[in-house]
C-alpha positions in Angstrom: 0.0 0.0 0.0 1.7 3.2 -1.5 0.9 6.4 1.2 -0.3 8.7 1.5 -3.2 7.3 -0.8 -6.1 9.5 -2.8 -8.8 7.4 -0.6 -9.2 4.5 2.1 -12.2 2.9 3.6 -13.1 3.5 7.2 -12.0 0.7 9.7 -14.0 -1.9 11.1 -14.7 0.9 14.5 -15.5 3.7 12.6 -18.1 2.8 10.5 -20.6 3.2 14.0 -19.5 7.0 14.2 -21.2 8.7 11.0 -24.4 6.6 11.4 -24.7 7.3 15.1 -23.4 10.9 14.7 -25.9 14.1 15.6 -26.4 17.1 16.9 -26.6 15.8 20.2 -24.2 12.7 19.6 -21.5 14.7 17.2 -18.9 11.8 18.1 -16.3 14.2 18.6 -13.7 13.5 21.5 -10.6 16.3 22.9 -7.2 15.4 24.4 -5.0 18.7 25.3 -1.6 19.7 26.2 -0.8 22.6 28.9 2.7 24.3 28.3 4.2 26.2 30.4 4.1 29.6 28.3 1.6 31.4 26.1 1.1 29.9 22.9 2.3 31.5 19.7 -0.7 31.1 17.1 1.4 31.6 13.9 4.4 29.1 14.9 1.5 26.8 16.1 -0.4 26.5 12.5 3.0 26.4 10.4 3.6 23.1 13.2 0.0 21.9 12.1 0.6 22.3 8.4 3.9 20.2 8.7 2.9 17.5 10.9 -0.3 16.9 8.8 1.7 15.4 6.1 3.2 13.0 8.1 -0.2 11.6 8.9 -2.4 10.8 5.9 -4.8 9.3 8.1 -5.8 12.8 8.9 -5.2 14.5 6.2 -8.7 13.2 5.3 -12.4 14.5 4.4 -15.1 12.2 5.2 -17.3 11.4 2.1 -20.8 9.2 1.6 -20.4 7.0 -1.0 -23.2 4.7 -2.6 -22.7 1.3 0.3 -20.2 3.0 2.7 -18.8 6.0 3.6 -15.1 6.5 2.5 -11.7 8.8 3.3 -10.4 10.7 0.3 -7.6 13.0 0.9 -8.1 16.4 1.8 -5.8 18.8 -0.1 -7.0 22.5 2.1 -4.6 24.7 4.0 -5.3 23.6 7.5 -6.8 26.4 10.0 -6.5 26.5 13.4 -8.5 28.2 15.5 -9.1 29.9 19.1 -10.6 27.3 22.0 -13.7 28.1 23.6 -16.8 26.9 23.9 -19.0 25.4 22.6 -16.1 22.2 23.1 -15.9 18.9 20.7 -18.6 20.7 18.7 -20.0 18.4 15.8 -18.1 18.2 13.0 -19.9 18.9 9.7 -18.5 16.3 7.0 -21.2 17.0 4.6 -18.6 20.2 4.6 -16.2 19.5 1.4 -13.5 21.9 3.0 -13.4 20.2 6.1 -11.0 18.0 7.8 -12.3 15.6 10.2 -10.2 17.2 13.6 -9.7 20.7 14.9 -6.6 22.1 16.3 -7.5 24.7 19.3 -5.2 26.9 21.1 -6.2 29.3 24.6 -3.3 31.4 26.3 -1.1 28.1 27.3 -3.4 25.2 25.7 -3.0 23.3 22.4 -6.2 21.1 21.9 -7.3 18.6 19.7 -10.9 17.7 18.7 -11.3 14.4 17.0 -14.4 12.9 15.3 -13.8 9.2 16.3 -14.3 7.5 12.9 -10.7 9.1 12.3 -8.9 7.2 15.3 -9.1 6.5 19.2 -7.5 8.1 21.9 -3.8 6.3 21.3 -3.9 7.9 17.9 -4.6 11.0 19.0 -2.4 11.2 21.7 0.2 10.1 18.8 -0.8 13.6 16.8 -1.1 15.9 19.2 2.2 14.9 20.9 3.8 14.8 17.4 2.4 18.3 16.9 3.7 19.6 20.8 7.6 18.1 20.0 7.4 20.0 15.9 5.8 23.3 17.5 8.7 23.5 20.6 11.3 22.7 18.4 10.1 25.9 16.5 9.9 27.8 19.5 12.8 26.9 20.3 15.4 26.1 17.7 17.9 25.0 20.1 15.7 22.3 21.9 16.2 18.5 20.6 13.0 16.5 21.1 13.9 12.7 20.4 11.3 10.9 17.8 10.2 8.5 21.0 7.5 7.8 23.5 4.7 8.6 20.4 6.1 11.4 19.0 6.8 10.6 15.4 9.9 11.2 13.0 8.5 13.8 10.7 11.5 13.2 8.5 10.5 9.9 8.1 7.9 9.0 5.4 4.7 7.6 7.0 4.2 4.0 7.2 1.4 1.5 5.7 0.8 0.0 9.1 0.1 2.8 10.1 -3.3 3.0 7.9 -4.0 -0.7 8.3 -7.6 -1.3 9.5 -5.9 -3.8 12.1 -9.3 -5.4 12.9 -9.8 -6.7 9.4 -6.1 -7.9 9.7 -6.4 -9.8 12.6 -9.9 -10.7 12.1 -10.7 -14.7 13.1 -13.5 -16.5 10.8 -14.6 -18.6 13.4 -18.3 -19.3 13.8 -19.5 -16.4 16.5 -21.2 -17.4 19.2 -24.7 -15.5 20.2 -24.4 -13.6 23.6 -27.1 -12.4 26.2 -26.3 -8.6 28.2 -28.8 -7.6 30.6 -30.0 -4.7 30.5 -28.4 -2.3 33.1 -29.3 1.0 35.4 -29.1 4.1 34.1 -28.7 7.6 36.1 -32.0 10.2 35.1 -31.6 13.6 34.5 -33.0 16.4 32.2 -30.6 17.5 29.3 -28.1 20.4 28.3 -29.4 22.9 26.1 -27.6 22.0 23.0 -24.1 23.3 22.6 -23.4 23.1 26.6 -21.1 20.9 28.1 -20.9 19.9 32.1 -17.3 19.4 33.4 -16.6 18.8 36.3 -12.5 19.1 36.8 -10.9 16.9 39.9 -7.3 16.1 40.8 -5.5 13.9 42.8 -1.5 13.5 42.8 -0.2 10.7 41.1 2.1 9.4 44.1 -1.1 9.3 46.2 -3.2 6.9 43.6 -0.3 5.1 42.4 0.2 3.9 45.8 -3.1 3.0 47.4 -3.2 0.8 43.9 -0.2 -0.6 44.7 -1.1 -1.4 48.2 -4.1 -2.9 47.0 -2.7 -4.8 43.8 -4.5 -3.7 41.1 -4.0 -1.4 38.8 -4.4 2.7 38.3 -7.8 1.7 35.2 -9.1 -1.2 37.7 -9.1 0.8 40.8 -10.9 3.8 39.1 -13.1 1.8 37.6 -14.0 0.1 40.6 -14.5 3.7 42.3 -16.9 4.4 39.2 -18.8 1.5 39.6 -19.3 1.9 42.9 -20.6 5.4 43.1 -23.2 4.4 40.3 -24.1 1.3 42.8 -24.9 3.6 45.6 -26.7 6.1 42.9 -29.2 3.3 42.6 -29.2 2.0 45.7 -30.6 5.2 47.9 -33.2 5.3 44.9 -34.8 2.3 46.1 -36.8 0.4 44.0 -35.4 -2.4 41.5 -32.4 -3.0 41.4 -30.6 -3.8 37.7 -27.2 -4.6 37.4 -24.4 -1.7 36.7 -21.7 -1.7 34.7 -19.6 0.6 32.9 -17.5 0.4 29.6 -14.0 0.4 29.3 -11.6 0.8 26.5 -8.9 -1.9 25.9 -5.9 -0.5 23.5 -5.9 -3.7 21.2 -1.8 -2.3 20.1 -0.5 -3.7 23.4 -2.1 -7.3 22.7 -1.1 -7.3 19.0 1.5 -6.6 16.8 -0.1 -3.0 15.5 1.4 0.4 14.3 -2.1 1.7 13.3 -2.9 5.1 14.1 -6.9 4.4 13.4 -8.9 3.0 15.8 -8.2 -0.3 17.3 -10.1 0.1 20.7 -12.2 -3.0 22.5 -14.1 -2.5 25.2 -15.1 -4.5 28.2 -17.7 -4.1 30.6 -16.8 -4.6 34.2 -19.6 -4.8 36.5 -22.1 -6.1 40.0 -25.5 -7.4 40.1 -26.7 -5.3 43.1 -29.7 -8.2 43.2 -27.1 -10.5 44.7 -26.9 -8.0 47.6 -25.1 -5.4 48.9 -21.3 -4.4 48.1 -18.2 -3.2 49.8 -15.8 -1.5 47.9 -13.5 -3.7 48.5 -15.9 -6.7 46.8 -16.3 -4.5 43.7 -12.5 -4.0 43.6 -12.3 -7.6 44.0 -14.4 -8.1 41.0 -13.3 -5.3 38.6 -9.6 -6.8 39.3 -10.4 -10.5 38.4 -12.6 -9.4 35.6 -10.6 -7.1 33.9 -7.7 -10.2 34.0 -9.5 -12.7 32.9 -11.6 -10.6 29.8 -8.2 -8.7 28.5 -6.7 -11.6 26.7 -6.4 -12.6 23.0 -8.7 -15.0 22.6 -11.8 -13.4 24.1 -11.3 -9.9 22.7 -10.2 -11.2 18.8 -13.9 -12.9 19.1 -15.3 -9.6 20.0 -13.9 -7.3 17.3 -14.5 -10.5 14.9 -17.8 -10.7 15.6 -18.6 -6.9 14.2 -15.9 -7.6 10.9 -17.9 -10.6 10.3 -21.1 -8.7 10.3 -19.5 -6.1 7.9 -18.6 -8.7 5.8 -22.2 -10.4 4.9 -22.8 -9.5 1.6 -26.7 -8.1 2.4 -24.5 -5.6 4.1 -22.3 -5.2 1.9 -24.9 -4.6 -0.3 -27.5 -2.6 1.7 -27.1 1.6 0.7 -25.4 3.4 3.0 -29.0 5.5 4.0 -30.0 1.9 4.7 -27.2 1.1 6.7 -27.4 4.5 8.5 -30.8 4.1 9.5 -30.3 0.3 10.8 -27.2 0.9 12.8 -28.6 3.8 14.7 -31.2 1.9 15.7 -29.6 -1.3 17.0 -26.8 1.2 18.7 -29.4 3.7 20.6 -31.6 0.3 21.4 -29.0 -2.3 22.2 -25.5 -0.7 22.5 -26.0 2.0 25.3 -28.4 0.1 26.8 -25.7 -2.4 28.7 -23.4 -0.3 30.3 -24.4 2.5 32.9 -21.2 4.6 31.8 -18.0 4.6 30.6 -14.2 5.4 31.3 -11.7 6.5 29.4 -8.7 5.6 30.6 -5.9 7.5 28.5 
């Protein structure tokens, strides 16, 4: 595969996003970098522009095509832009001139917004450092930033596995076997006028976390995911009434399990959770569980069925077939009936 290439097809993930995509779904997720002086705005686009062509897997416009939405490559100056809200606005790919991600800068920020049929979070941490090392090396000409630790080599020409759609490549044939979720609680509560956001911002120093989870034997992702869990538990528990199981959804970067470069997306996620009908919990029982689970679910065999099981299903030929308005339509339904409907909430654990 000769890159960067005129078009590509979307991976096995990202073929969810612009079906599921809206106004109030725009499928658009942010990672950021603080600095410790003000950003220069001009030296920070000429950075963009530069490290853009070392990554033809975002140097993309999304287009529909007849049975599936395609990449084709995107030729416009890049522009970036001031950060404010609204933040990880929707993304307009109907938009010929647009590029899929927007680079954001505020006084000491540099932000990127990513629509997720581009890549995951380990891409884009992969971009946005790559674009941090190339804009402090202009800054300052005197500072040597190894190519290491996901920054990339912008003097070296990208790489096909880089592009790969990994989940067709390690994709396993086997018969799939059918599988039964329950469904799960979910928290009520009215909704944002649209455009508004809700954060809520909370630290905790890393020496402090890193040893409780020591102490305990698990790790930094089980330990916060056992907190999670068990906040949503009590949630539902003072409500009263029936009580459904909760879980919550958790990523799994598919590199560290297999032998990918890919910069797309090649995300799995597991769902860790307690049936509160069994009876009450300690923390230190969902710990218990989260721990065991997440070490028995994270291994090759279980996940490669997972991610299988969706190729497979991309593979059929009635929908390969089907028109992508068709497809649209039939994937937003089973994903707003069936897909949010077993996990109570999820954690991204960059």
């Amino acid at each position: 595969m000769d890159v960067p290439q005129e078009w590509f097809s979307l991976d096995n993930a990202a073929k969810l996003y612009p079906a599921i995509e809206d106004r109030n779904r725009p499928s658009v997720f942010r990672v950021s970098v603080k600095l410790n002086e003000p950003v220069d705005p001009v030296l920070l686009e000429q950075a963009a522009r530069r490290v853009l062509t070392r990554f033809p897997g975002f140097q993309v416009r999304l287009v529909t095509g007849v049975f599936w939405y395609y990449f084709e490559r995107n030729t416009r100056d890049l522009q970036i832009e001031p950060d404010g809200p609204p933040y990880c606005r929707r993304i307009l790919h109907r938009d010929p001139s647009k590029y899929m991600f927007r680079i954001r800068y505020s006084r000491e920020d540099i932000a990127l917004e990513v629509f997720h049929a581009v890549t995951d979070g380990a891409g884009a941490l992969v971009f946005l450092k790559t674009l941090a090392a190339h804009y402090l090396s202009l800054v300052h000409p005197d500072l040597d930033i190894p190519p290491e630790q996901g920054v990339l080599d912008l003097n070296e020409e990208p790489q096909p596995e880089e592009l790969e759609d990994s989940y067709s490549r390690y994709y396993d044939s086997h018969p799939r076997r059918p599988k039964t979720e329950p469904r799960v609680f979910h928290m009520k509560g009215g909704n944002l006028e649209y455009g508004q956001l809700k954060l809520t911002i909370g630290r905790i120093p890393l020496n402090s976390i890193m040893g409780e989870c020591k102490r305990r034997g698990v790790t930094v992702t089980e330990y916060l995911s056992a907190v999670y869990l068990y906040a949503l538990y009590w949630v539902q528990f003072k409500k009263g009434g029936r009580q459904r199981s909760v879980r919550i959804s958790v990523p799994v970067n598919l590199r560290r399990l297999y032998a990918s470069r890919t910069l797309r997306n090649f995300t799995r996620f597991i769902k860790p959770g307690i049936d509160p009908y069994l009876g009450e919990y300690t923390f230190e029982e969902v710990l218990h569980q989260v721990h065991h689970y997440m070490r028995y679910e994270i291994n090759d065999k279980y996940l490669r069925e997972e991610f299988s099981t969706n190729v497979h299903m991309e593979r059929h030929m009635l929908m390969r077939i089907m028109p992508v308005a068709v497809k649209n339509r039939m994937i937003s339904f089973m994903f707003n009936h069936y897909g949010e409907n077993h996990y109570s909430g999820t954690l991204s654990n960059l």
